[in-house]
MMTF fields as JSON, N, C-alpha, C and O atoms, coordinates in Angstrom:
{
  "mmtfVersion": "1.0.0",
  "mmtfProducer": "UNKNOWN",
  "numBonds": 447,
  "numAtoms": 448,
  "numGroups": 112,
  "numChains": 1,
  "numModels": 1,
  "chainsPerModel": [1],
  "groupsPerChain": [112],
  "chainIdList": ["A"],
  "bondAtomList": [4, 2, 8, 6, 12, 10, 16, 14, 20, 18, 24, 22, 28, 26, 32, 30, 36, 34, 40, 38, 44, 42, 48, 46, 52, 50, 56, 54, 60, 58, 64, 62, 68, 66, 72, 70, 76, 74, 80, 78, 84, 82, 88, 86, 92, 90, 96, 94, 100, 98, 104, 102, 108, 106, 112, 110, 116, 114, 120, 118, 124, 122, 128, 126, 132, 130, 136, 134, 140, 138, 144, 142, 148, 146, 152, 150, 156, 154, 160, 158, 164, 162, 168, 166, 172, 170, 176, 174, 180, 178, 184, 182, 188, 186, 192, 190, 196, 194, 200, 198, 204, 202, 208, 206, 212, 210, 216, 214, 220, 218, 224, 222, 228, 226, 232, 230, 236, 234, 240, 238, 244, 242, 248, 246, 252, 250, 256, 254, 260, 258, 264, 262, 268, 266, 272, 270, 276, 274, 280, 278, 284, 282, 288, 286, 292, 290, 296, 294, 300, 298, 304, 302, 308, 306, 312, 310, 316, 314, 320, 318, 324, 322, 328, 326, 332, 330, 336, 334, 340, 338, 344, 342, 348, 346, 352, 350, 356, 354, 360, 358, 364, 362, 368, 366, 372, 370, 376, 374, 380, 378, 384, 382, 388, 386, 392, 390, 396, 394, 400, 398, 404, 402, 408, 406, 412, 410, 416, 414, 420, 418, 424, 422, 428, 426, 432, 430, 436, 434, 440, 438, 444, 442],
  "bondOrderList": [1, 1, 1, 1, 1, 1, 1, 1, 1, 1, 1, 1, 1, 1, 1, 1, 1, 1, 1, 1, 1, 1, 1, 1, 1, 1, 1, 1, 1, 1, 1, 1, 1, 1, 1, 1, 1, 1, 1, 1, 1, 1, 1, 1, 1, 1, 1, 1, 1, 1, 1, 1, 1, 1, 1, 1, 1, 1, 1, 1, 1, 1, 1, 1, 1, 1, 1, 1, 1, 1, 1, 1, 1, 1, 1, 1, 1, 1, 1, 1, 1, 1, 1, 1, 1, 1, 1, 1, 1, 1, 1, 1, 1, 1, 1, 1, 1, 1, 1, 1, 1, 1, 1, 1, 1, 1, 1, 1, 1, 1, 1],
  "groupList": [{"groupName": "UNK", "atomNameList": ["N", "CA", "C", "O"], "elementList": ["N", "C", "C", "O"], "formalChargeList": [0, 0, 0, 0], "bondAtomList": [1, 0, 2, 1, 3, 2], "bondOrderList": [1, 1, 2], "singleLetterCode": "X", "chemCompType": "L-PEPTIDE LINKING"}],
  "groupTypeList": [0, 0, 0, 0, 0, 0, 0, 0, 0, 0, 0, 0, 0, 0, 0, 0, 0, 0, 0, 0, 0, 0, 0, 0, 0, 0, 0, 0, 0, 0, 0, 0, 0, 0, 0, 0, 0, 0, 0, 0, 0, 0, 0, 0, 0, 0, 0, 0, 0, 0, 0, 0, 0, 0, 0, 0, 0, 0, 0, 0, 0, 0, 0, 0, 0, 0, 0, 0, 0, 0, 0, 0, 0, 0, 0, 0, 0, 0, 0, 0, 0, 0, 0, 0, 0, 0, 0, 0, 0, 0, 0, 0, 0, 0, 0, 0, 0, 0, 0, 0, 0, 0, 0, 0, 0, 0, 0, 0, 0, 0, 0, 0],
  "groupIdList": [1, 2, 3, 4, 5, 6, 7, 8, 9, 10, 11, 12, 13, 14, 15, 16, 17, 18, 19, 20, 21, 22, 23, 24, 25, 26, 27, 28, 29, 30, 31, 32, 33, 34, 35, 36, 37, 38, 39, 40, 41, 42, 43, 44, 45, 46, 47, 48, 49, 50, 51, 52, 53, 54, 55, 56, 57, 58, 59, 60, 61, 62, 63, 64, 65, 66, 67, 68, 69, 70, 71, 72, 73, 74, 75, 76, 77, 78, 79, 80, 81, 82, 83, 84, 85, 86, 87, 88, 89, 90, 91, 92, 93, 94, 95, 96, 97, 98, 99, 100, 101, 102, 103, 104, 105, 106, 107, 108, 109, 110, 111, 112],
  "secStructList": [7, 7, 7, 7, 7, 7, 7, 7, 7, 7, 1, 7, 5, 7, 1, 2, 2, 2, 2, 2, 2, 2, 6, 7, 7, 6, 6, 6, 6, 2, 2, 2, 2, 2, 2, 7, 1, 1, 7, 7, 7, 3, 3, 7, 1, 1, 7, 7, 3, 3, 5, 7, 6, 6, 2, 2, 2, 2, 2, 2, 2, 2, 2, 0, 0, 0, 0, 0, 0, 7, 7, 7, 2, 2, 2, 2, 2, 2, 2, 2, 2, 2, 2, 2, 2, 2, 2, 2, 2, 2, 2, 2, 2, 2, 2, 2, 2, 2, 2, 2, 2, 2, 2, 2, 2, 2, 2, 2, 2, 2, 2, 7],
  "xCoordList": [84.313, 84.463, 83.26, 82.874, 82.655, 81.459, 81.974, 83.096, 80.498, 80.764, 81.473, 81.446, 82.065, 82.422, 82.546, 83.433, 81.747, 81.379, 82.901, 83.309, 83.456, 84.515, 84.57, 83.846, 85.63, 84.932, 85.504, 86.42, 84.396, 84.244, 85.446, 85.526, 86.535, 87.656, 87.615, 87.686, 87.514, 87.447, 88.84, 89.937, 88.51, 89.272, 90.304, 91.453, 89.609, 90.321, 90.097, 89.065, 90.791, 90.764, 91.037, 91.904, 90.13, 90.539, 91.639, 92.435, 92.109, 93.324, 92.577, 92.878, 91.582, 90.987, 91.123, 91.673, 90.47, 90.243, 91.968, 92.165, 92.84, 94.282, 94.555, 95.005, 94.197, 94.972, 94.486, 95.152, 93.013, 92.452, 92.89, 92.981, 93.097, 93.438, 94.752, 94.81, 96.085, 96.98, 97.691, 98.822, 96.316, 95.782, 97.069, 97.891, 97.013, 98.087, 97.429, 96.235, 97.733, 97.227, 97.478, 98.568, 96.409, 96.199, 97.479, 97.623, 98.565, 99.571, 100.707, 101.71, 100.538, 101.469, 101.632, 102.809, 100.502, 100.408, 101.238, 102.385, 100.688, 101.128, 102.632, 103.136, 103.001, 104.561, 105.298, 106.458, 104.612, 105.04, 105.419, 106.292, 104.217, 104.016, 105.134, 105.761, 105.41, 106.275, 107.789, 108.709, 108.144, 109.405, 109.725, 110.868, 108.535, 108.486, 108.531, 107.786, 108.996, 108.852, 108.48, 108.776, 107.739, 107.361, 105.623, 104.777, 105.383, 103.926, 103.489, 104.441, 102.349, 101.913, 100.394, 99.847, 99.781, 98.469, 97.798, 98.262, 96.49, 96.096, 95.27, 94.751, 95.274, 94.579, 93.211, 93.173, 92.219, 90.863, 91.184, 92.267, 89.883, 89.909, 89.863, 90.356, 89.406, 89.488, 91.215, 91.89, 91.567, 92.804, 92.948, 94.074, 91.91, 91.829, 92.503, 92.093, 93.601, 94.198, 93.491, 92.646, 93.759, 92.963, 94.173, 95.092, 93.955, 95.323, 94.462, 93.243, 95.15, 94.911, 95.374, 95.86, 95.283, 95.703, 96.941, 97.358, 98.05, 99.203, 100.178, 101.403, 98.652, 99.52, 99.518, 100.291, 98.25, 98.363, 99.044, 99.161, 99.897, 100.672, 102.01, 102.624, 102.261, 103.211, 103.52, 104.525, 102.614, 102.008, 102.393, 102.889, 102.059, 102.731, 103.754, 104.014, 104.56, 106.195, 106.361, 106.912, 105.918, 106.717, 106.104, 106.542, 105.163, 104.688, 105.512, 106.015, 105.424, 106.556, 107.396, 107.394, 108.522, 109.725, 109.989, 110.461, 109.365, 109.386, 108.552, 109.353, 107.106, 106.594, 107.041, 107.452, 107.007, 107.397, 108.535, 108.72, 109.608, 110.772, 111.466, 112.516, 111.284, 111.659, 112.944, 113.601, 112.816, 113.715, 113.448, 112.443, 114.658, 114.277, 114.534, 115.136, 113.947, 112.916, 114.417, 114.231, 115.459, 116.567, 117.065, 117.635, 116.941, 117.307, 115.955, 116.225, 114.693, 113.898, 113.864, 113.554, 114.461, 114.583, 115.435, 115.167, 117.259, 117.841, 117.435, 118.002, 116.881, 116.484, 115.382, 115.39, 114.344, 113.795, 114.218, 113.782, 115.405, 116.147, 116.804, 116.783, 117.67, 118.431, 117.987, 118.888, 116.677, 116.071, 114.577, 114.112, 114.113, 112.58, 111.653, 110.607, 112.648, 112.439, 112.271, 111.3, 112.884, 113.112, 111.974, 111.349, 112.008, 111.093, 109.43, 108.714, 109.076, 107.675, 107.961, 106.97, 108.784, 108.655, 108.302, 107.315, 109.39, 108.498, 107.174, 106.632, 106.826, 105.618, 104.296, 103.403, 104.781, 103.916, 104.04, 102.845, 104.3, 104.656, 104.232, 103.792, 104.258, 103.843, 102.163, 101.28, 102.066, 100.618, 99.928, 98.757, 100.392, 99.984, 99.545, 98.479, 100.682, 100.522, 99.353, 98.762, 99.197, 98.284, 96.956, 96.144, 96.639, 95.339, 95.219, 94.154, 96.442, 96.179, 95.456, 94.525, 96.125, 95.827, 94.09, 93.281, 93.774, 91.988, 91.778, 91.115, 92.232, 90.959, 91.189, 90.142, 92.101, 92.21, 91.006, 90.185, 91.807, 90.421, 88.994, 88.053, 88.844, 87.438, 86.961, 85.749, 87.951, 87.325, 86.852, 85.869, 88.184, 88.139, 86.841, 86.45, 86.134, 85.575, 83.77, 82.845, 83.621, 82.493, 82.933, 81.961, 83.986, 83.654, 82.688, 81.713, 83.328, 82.716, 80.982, 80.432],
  "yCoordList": [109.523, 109.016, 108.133, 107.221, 108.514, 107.499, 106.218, 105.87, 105.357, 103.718, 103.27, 104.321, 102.534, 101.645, 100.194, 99.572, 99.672, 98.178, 97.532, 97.861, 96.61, 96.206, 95.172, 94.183, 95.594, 94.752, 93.461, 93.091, 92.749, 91.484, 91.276, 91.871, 90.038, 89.553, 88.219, 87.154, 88.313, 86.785, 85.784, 86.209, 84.641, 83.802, 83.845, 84.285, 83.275, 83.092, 84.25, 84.858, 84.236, 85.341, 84.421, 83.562, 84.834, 84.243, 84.489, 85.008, 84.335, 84.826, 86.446, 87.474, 86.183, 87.424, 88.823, 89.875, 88.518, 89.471, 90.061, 91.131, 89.193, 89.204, 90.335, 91.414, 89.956, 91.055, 92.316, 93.329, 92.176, 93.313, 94.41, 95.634, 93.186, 94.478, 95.395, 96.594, 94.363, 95.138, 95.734, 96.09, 95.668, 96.38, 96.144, 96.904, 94.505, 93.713, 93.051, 93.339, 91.984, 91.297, 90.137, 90.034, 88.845, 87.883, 87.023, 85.985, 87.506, 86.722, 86.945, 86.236, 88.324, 88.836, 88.077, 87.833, 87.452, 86.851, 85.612, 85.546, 84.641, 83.947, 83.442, 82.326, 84.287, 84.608, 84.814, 84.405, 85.591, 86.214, 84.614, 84.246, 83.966, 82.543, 81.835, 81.365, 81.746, 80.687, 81.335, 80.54, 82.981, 83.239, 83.282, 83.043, 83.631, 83.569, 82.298, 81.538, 81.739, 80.357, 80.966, 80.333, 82.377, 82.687, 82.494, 82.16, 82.768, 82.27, 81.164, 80.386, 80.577, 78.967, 79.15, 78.868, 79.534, 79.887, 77.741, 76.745, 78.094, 76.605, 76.342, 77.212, 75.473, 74.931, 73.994, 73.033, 74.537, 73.817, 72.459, 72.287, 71.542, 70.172, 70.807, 70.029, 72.094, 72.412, 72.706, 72.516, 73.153, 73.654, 75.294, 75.79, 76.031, 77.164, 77.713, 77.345, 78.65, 79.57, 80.192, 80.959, 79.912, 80.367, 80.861, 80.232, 81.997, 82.787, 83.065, 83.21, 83.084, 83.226, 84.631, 85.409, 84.99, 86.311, 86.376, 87.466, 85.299, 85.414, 85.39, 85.502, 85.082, 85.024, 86.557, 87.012, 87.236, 88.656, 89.191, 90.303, 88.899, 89.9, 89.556, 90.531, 88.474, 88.336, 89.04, 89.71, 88.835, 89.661, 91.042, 91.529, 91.956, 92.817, 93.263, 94.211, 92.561, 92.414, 92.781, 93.835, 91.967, 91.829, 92.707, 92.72, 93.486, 94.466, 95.762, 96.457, 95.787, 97.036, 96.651, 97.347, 95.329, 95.659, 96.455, 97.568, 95.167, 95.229, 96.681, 97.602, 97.164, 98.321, 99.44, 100.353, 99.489, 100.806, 101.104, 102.29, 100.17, 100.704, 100.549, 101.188, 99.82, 99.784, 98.376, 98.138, 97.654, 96.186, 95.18, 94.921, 94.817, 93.35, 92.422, 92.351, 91.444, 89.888, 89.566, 89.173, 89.811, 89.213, 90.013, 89.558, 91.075, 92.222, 91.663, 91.336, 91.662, 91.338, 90.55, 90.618, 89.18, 87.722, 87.697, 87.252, 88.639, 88.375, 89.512, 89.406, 90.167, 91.183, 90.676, 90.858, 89.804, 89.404, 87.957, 87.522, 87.41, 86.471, 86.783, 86.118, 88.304, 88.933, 89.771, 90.252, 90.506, 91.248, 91.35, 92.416, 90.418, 90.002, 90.984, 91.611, 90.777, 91.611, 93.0, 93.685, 93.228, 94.692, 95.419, 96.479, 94.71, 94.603, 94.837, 95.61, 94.0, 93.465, 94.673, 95.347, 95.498, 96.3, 97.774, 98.404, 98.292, 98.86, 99.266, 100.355, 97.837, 97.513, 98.403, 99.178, 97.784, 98.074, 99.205, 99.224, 100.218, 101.571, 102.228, 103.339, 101.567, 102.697, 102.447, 103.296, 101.006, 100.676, 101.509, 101.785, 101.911, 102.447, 104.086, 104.589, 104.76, 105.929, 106.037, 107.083, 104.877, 105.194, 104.8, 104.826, 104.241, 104.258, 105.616, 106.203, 106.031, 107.219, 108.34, 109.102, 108.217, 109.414, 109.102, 110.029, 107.898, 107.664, 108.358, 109.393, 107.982, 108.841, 109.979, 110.611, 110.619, 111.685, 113.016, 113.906, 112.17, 112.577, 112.149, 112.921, 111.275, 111.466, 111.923, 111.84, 112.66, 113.248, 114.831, 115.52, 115.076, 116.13, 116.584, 117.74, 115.711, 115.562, 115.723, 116.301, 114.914, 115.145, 116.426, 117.16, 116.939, 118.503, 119.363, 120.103, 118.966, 120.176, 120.168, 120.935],
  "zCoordList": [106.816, 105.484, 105.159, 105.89, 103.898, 103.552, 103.925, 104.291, 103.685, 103.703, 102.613, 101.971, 101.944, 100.996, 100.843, 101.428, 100.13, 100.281, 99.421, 98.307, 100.315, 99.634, 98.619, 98.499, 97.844, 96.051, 96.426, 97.161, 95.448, 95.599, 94.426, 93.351, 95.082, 94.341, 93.655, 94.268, 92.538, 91.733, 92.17, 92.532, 92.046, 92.251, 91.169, 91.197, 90.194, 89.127, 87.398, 87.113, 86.947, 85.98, 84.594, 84.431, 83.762, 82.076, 81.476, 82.258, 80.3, 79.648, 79.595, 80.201, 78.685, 77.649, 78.65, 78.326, 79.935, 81.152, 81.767, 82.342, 81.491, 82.042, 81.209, 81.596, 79.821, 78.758, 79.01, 79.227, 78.96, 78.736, 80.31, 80.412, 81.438, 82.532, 82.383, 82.657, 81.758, 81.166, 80.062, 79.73, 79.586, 77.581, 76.958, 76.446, 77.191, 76.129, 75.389, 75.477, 74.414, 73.225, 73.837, 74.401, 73.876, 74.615, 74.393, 75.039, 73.341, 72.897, 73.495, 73.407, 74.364, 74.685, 75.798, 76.061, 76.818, 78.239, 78.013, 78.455, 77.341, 76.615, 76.227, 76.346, 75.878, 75.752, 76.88, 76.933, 78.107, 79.328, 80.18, 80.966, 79.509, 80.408, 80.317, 81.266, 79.12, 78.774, 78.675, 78.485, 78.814, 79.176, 80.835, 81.225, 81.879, 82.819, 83.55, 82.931, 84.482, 85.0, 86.513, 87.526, 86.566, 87.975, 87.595, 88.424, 86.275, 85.5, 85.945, 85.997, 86.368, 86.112, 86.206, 87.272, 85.329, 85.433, 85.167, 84.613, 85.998, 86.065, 84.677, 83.977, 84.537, 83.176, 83.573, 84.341, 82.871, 83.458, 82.293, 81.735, 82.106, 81.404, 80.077, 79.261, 79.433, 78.013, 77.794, 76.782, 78.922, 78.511, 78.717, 78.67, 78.921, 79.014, 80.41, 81.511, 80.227, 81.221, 81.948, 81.487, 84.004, 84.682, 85.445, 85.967, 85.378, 86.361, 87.884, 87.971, 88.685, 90.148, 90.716, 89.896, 91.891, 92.56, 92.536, 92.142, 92.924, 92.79, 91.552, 91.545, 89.731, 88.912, 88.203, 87.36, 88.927, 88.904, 89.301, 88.785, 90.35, 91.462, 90.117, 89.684, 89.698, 88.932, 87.804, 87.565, 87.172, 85.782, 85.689, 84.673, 87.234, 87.805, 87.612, 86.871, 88.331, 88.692, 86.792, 86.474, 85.852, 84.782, 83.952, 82.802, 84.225, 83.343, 83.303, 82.42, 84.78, 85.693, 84.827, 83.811, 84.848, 84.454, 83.101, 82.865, 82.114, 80.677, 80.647, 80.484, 80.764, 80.109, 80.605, 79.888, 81.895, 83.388, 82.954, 82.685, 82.758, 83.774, 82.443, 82.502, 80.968, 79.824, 79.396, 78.382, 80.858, 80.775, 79.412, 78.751, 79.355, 78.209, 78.871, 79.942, 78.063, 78.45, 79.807, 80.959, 79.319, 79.843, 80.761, 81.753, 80.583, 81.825, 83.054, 84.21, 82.534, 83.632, 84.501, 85.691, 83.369, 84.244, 85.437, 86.553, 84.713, 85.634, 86.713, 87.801, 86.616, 87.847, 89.38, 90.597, 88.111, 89.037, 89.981, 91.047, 88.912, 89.912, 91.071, 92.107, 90.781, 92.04, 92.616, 93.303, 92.841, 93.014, 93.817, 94.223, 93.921, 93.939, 94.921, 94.755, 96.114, 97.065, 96.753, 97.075, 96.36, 95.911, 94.748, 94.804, 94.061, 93.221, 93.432, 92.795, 94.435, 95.244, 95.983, 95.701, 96.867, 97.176, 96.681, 97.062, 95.65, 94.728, 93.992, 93.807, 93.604, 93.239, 93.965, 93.621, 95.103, 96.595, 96.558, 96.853, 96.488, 96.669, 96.054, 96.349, 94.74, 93.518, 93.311, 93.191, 93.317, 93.879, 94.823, 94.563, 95.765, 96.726, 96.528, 96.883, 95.858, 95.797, 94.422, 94.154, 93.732, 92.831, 92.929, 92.004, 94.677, 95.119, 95.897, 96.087, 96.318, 97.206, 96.021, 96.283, 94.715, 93.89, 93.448, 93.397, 93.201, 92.661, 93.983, 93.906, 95.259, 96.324, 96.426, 96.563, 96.429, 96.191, 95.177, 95.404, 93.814, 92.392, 93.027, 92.848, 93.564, 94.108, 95.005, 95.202, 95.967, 96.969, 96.446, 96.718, 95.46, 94.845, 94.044, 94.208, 93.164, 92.562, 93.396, 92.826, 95.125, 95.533, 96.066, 96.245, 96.37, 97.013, 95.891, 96.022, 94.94, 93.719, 93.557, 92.767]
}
């Protein structure tokens, strides 16, 4: 298997960059924040939202519920209250099979 240089991971992530990774409207995060209490993105001295790796992994969890899987705000909450595990597991899975499929398309892609 070729080399692959492993990608370099930002610490911290902007609002603007949050949205745009899950081609929501910066209002939508926003909202996520303040219905979520699993949210706590850090706030620099302007005030500006700096989400971290773990407020991505979150972001996750609640995109799955609400966009994926078609939950409301209240179906999600209580799911991810009784559920978490389960949930993060999932996640993981489907994550997974949807790195297996990019290498896949690209292996496909240098045979040709």
């Amino acid at each position: 298997m070729p080399y692959r240089e492993k990608k370099v991971e930002k610490l911290f992530f902007q609002i603007g960059e949050v949205a745009d990774m899950f081609s929501e409207p910066v209002s939508t995060i926003r909202f996520w924040e303040k219905e979520f209490d699993i949210l706590k993105p850090k706030k620099n001295n302007k005030g500006n939202r700096l989400f971290m790796q773990e407020d991505i992994k979150n972001l996750k969890l609640i995109y799955h519920l609400i966009r994926e899987r078609g939950m409301t705000l209240d179906g999600a909450k209580k799911y991810l209250r009784n559920s978490r595990e389960e949930v993060d597991y999932r996640l993981e899975i489907a994550d997974t099979l949807r790195n297996i499929r990019e290498m896949l398309i690209e292996i496909r892609g240098e045979l040709k």
